[in-house]
C-alpha positions in Angstrom: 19.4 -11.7 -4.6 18.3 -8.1 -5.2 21.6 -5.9 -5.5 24.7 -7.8 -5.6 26.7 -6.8 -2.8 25.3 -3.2 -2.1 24.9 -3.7 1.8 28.8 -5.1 1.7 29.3 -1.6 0.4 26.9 0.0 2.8 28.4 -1.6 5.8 31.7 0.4 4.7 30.1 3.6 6.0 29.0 3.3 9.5 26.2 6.2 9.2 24.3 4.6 6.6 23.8 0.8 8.6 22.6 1.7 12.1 21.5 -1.0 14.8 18.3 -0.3 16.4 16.2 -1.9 18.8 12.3 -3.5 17.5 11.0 -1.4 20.4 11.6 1.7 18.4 9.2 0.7 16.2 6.1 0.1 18.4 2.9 1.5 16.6 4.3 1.2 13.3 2.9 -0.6 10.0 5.8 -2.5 8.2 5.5 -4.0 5.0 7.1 -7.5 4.6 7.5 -9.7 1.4 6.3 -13.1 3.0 8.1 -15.2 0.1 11.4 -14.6 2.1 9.8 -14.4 5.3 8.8 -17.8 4.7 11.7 -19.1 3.7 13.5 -18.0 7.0 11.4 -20.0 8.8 11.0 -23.3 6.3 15.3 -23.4 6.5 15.5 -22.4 9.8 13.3 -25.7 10.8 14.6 -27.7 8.6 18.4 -27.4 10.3 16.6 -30.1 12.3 17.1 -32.4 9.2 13.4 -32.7 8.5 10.0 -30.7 8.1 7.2 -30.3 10.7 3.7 -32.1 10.0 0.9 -32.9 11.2 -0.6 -36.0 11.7 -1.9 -36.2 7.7 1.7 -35.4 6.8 1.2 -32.0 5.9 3.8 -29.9 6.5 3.4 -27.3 8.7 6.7 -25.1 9.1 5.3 -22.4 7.2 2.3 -22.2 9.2 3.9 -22.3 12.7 6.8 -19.9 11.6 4.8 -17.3 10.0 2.4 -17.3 13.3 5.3 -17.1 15.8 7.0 -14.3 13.7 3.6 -12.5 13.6 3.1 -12.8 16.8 6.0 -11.8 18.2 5.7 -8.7 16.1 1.7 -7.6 17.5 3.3 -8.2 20.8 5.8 -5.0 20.2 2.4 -2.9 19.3 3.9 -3.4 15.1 1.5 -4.2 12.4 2.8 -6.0 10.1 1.3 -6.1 6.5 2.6 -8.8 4.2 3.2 -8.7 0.5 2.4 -11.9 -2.1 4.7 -12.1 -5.2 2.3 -12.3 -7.8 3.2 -13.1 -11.9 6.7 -12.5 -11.8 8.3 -10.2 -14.7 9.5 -11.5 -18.1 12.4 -9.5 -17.2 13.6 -11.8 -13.8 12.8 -15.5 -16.1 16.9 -15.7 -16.4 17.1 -15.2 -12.8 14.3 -17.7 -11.6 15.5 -20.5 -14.3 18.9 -20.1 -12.6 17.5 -20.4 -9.3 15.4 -23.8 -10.1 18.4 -25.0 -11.5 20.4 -24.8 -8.3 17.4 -26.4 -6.0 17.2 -29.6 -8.7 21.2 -29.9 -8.7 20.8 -29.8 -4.1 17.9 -32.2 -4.6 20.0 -34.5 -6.3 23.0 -33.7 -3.9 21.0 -34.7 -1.1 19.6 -38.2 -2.5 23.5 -39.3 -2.4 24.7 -37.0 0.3 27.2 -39.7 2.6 26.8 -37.8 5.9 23.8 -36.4 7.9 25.4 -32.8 7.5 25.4 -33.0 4.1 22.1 -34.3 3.6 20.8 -31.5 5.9 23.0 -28.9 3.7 20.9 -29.7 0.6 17.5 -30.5 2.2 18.1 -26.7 3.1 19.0 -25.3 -0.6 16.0 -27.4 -1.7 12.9 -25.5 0.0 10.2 -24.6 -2.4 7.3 -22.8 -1.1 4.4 -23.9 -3.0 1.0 -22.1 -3.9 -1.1 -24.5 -1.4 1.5 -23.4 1.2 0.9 -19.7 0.2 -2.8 -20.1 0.3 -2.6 -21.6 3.8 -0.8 -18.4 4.5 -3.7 -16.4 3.7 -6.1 -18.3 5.3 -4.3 -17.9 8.7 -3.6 -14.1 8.1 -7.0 -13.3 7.5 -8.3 -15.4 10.8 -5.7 -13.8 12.8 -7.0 -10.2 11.3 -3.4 -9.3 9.9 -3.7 -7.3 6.8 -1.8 -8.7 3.2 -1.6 -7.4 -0.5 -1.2 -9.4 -3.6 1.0 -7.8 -5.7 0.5 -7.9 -9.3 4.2 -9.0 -9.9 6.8 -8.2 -7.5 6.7 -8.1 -3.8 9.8 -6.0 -3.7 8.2 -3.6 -5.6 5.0 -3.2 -4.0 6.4 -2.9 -0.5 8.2 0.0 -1.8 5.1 1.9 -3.1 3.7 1.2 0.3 6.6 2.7 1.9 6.4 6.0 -0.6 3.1 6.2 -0.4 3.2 6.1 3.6 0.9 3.5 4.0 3.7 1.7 6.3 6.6 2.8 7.7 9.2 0.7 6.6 10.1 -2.3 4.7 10.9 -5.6 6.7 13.2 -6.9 4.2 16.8 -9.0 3.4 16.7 -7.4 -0.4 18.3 -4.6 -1.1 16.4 -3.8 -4.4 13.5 -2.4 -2.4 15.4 0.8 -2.2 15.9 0.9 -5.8 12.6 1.0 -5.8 12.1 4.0 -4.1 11.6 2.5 -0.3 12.4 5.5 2.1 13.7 3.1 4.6 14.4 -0.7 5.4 14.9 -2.9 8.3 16.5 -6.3 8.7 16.7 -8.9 10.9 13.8 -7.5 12.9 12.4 -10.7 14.0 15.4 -12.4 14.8 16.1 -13.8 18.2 19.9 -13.5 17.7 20.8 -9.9 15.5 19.9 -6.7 16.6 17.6 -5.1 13.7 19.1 -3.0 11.8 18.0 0.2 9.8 19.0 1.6 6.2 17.4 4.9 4.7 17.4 5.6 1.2 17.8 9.8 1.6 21.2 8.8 3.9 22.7 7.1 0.9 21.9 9.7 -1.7 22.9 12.6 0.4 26.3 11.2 1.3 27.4 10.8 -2.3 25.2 12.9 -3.5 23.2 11.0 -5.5 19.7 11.5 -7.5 17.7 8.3 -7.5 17.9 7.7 -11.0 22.3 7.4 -9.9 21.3 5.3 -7.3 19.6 2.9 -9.3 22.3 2.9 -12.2 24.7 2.1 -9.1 23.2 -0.8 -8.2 22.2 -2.2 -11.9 26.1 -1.8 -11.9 26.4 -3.5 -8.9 24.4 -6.9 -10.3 20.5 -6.8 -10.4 18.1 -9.2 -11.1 16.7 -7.6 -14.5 19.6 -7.6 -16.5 23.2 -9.2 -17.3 25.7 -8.7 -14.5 29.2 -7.2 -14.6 32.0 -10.0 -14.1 34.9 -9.8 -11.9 34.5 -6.0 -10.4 34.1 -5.5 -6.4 31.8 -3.2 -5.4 34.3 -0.4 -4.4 35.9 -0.2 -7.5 32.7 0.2 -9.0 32.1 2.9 -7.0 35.1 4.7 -7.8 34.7 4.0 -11.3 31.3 5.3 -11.1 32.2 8.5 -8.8 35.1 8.7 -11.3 33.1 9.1 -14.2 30.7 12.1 -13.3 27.6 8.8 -12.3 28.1 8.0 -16.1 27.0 4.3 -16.5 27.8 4.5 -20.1 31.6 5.5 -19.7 31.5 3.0 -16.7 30.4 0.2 -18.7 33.2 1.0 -21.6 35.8 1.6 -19.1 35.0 -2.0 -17.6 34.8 -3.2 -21.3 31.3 -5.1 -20.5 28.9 -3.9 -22.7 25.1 -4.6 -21.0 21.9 -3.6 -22.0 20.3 -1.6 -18.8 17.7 0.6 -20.1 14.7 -1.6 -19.1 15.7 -2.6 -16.2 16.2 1.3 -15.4 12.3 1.5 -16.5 11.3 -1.3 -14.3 12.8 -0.1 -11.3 11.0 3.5 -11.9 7.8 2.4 -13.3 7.1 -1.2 -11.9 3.5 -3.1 -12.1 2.0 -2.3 -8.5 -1.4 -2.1 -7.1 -1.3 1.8 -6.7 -5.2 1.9 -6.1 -4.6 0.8 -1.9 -6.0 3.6 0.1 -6.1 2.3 3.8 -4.4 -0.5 5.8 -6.0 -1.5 9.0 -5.7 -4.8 11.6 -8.8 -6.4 12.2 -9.5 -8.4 15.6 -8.5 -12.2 14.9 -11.7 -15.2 14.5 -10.3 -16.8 18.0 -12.5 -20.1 17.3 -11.5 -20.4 14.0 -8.1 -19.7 14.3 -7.9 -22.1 16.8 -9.9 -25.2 15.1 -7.2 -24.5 12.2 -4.1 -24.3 14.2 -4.7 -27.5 16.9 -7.0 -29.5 15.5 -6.0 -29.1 11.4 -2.4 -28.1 11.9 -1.8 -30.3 15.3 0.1 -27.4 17.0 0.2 -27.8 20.6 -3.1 -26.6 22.3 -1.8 -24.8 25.8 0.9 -23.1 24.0 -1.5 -21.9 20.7 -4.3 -20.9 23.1 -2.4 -18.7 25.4 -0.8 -17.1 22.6 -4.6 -16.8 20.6 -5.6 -15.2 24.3 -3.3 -12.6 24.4 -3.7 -11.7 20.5 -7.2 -10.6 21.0 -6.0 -8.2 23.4 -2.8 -7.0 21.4 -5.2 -6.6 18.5 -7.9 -4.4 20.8 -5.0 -2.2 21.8 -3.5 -1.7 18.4 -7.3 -0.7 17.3 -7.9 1.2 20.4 -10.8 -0.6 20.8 -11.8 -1.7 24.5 -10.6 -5.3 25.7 -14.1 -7.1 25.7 -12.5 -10.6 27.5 -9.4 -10.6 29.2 -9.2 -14.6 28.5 -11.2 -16.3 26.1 -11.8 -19.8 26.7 -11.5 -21.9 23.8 
């Protein structure tokens, strides 16, 4: 989820949600956390009412997705650097029982769903990404020479040390909580074929209600995060005014609301979260074209004259974006 409803309230002030165009971000690193990434993709195929495979029944959406979306972004001149979850945090175990809860209930939905729409409704709020689909993920990232971190909890929260650290630019992203953790600036929708992206930065919002980032991220625990207890039946704006009301005092907020939750560790977690703060350098490497291509036609079953063309021009892409000269203008594979 991230923050409950904190683009709704964004979207309210025209300066701080601004459409832009991927081409405006040619030459830049941005961090994404694959987990959602992934599960773009794995619904988006499964509108069909089914899952890609190949011949051994594997499924594949994950594979095909995550290469299309890569590639799509190396053709703009963008490196993208992806982000595992790793160990999630004690602190977020509500949140994920919750949301295994609501994939078992649209599991059993779907076994005695009476139309095709239905069944195709639940097949989509059922998608698990599993660890052998993950590691498949790495494997194809590392022979197409595109860089990835493991966090050591959340993705979230080690895109956003990227980002502060400026190691990449931006953070490819459809949760909010990565500027509660300090991201200078987000992007969504960047690799969509139907929305324009759009960009949020994190020194817009505090300078228009003049905010320190310790208010910011009391704001949005107000707003509903996913390390604590939520506040019931408040909108967003009038926790705003509440909070604006109150001198930014999430004490006298939380009595004036009458619901009493404890916040202080999710404060702590959003400033001092478990990341990998040892990462010096990110850098593209040229992709394995032989093995890249063994694993996506022959393992994977992804059509040949459409894999190999696009394997062709990623050696290029990849020599440009390293500035290193073009050795084969086609490769024969």
């Amino acid at each position: 989820m991230g923050i409950k409803n904190l683009l709704k309230f964004l979207n309210h002030f025209p300066d701080l949600v601004v459409e832009t165009d991927i081409n405006e971000y040619t030459g830049k690193k941005i961090a994404i956390d694959i987990s959602i990434l992934l599960y773009q993709v794995v619904i988006s195929v499964r509108n069909t009412g089914t899952d890609l495979t190949n011949k051994q029944g594997d499924i594949t959406s994950h594979i095909l997705g995550l290469f299309n979306k890569t590639y799509k972004l190396l053709s703009k001149g963008i490196i993208p650097v992806y982000v595992f979850d790793g160990k999630p945090p004690e602190l977020k175990r509500k949140v994920l029982d919750m949301r295994k809860s609501i994939r078992r209930k649209a599991e059993q939905k779907m076994t005695i769903a009476s139309t095709e729409e239905d069944k195709i409704k639940y097949f989509k709020r059922s998608v698990v990404i599993t660890r052998k689909q993950l590691d498949e993920c790495r494997e194809l990232l590392t022979l197409m020479g595109v860089p990835y971190i493991d966090a050591p909890e959340e993705a979230d929260s080690q895109c956003a040390l990227l980002a502060k650290q400026g190691l990449v630019d931006a953070v490819l992203t459809e949760d909010m909580d990565i500027l509660t953790f300090g991201s200078p600036c987000i992007i969504r929708n960047l690799t969509s074929f139907k929305k324009k992206p759009i960009e949020i930065r994190l020194d817009k919002i505090k300078t228009k209600f003049n905010w320190t980032q310790d208010e910011f991220i009391k704001f949005c625990i107000l707003l509903g995060c996913d390390y604590c207890d939520h506040i019931v039946d408040s909108n967003c704006f009038q926790i705003f005014d509440t909070f604006q009301k109150y001198d930014k005092n999430i004490d006298t907020v939380l009595t004036d609301l009458k619901q009493p939750i404890e916040y202080d560790t999710a404060i702590n977690y959003f400033k001092e979260p478990n990341v990998n703060d040892t990462i010096t350098e990110i850098k593209i490497k040229l992709p394995q074209l032989l093995d890249l291509n063994n694993l996506l036609v022959n393992h994977y079953n992804l059509i040949k004259y459409k894999i190999q063309n696009k394997l062709n021009h990623l050696y290029v892409l990849s020599s440009k974006i390293n500035n290193e000269s073009v050795v084969l203008n086609s490769i024969t594979i």
